[in-house]
C-alpha positions as CSV (number, residue, x, y, z in Angstrom):
1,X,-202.7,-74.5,-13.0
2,X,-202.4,-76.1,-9.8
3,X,-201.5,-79.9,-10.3
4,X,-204.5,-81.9,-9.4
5,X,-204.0,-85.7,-7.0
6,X,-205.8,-88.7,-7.9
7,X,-206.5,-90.9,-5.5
8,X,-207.7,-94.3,-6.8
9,X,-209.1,-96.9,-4.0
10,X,-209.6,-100.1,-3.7
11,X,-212.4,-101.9,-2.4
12,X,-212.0,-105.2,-0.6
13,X,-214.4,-108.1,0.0
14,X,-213.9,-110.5,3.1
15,X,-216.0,-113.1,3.4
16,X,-215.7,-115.3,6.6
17,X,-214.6,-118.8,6.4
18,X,-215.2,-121.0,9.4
19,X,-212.7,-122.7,11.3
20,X,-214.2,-125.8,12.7
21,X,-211.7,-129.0,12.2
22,X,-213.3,-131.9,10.9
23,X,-211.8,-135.2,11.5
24,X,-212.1,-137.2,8.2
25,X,-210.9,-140.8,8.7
26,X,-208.3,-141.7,6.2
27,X,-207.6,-145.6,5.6
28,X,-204.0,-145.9,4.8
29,X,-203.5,-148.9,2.2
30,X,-200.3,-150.7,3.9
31,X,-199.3,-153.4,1.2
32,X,-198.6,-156.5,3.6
33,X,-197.0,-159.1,1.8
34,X,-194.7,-157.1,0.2
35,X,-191.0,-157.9,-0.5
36,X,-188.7,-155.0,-0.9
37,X,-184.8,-154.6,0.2
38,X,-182.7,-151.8,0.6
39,X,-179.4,-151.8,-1.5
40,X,-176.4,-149.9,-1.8
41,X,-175.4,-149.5,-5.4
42,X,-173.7,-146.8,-7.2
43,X,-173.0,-145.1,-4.1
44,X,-176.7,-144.7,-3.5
45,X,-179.7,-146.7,-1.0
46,X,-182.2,-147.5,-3.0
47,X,-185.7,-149.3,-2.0
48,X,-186.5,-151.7,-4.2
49,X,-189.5,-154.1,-5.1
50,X,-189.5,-157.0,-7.1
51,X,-190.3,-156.4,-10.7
52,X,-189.8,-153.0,-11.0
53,X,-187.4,-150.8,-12.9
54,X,-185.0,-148.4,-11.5
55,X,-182.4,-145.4,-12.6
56,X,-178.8,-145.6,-11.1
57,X,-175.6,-144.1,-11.9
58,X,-173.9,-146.1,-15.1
59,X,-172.7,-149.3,-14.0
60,X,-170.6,-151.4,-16.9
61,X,-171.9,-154.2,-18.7
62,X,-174.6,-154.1,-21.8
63,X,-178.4,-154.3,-22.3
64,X,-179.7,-158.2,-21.0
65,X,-176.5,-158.4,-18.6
66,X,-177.4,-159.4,-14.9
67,X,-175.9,-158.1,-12.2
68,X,-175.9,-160.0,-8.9
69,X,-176.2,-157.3,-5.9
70,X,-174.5,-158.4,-2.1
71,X,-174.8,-155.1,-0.1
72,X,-178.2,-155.9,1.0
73,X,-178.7,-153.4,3.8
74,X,-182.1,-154.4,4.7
75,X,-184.4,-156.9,3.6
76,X,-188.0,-157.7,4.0
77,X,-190.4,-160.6,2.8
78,X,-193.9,-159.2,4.4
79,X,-193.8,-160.9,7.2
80,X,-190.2,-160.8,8.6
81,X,-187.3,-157.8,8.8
82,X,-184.2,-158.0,8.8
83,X,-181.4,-155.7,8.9
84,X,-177.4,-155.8,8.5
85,X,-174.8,-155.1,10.4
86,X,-173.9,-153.0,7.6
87,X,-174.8,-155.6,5.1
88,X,-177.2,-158.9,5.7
89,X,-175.3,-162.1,5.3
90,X,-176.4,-164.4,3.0
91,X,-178.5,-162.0,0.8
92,X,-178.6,-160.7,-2.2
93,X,-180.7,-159.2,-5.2
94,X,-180.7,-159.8,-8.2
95,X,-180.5,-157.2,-10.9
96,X,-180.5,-157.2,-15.4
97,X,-179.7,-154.0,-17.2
98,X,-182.5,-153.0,-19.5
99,X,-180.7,-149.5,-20.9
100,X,-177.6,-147.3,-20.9
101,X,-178.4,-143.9,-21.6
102,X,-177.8,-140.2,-21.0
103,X,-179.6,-138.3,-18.7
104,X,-181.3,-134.7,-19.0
105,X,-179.3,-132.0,-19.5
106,X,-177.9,-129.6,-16.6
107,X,-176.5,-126.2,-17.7
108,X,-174.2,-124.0,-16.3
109,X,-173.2,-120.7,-16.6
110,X,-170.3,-118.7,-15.0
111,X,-169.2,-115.0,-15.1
112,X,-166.7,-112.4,-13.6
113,X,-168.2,-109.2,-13.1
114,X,-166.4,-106.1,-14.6
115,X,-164.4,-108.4,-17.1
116,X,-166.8,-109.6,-19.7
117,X,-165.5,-113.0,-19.4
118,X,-168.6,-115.0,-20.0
119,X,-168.9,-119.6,-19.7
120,X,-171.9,-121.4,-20.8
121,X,-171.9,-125.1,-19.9
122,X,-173.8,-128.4,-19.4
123,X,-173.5,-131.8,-18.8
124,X,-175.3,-135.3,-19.0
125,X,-175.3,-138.1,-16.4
126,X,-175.0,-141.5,-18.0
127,X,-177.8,-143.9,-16.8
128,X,-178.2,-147.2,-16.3
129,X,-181.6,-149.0,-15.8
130,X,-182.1,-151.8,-14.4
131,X,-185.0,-154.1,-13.5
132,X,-184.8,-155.8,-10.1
133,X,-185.3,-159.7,-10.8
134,X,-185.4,-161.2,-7.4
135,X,-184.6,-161.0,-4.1
């Protein structure tokens, strides 16, 4: 019997889509009177805003305990900027710890080829929050 070929095909649809630009005006909402500073803790920069919370690397001390933070690199009050020379002098934020915890969980596996030698791993960051009180 000689060996029959199926040939299956596909039917496509294109539809055209037109390529005009329109120009949509976007208001950006720019929050003026805004304080935030820029701090170096933990070996990070973080922005920060005045009430809110934030997750750093664990720093000591218990839940309630305030911190007082002098590595202001920049600092802004809405109006006026200004910026350090690393640090600016005569500024500082304020911080409390709400939480020490653990952070999620990252996994690792290693393996050598050939050798059925085999690792499985992970590891959790301890976190501290904090809540920035003023600046």
């Amino acid at each position: 019997m000689a060996d029959k070929k199926v040939t299956k095909t596909k039917t496509t649809k294109t539809t055209k889509v037109s390529t005009a630009k329109k120009k949509v005006a976007v208001k950006k909402q720019v929050a003026v009177d805004e304080k935030f500073a820029v701090i170096s803790i933990s070996g990070a920069q973080i922005k920060v805003y005045e009430g809110k919370e934030y997750e750093v690397k664990k720093l000591e001390g218990k839940k309630g305990d305030k911190l007082e933070i002098k590595e202001v690199l920049l600092l802004s009050d809405g109006k006026d900027v200004k910026i350090g020379k690393p640090y600016v002098k005569d500024a500082s934020v304020k911080l409390e710890i709400s939480s020490q915890k653990k952070g999620p969980k990252v996994e690792g596996f290693t393996y050598s080829a050939k050798s059925r030698h085999r690792r499985n791993y992970g590891f959790r960051e301890s976190i501290t929050k904090v809540i920035v009180k003023s600046l």
